[in-house]
N, C-alpha and C positions, 0 to 999 in steps of 0.2 A: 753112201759116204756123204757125208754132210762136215762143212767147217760150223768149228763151233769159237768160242772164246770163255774163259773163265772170267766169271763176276768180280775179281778182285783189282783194285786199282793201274797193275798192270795190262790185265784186257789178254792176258798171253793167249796166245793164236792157236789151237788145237784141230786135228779131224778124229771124226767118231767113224768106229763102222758097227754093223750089228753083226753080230755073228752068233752061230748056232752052237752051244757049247753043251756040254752034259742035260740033253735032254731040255735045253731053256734057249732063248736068245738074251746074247749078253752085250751089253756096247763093249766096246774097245778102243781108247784113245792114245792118237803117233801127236807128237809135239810138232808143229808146222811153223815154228818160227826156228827160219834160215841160220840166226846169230845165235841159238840156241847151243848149250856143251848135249843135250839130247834130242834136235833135228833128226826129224825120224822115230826115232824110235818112241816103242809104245810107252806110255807113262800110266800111272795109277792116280798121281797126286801133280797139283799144279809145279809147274819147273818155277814160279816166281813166289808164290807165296805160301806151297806147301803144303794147301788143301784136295782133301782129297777129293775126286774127281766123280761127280755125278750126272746122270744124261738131263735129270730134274733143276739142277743148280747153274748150266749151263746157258750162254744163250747162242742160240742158230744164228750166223753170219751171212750165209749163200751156201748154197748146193755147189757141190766140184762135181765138174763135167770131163 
């Protein structure tokens, strides 16, 4: 599990995980800001600016322990 943040002006706060899906590993991202209407749950596309969510596009914050 790794915090990550989306590039776009609001920086919105995400975690990744990796997970083993149809024969592949695939990331998976839960929205990790609190004030958030989707805290928790998983997202595809940023909650702030709508882009869709890539592990490339992304940047590493700190490891959650």
């Amino acid at each position: 599990m790794v915090t990550l943040r989306c590039p776009c002006e609001q920086s919105h706060e995400l975690w990744g995980e990796l997970w083993w899906a149809g024969g592949q590993y695939q990331w998976v991202f839960y929205d990790d800001l609190k004030t958030s209407e989707t805290y928790s749950e998983q997202v595809s596309y940023c909650p702030e600016c709508g882009r869709e969510l890539e592990r490339k596009t992304l940047r590493s914050v700190k490891p959650l322990h």
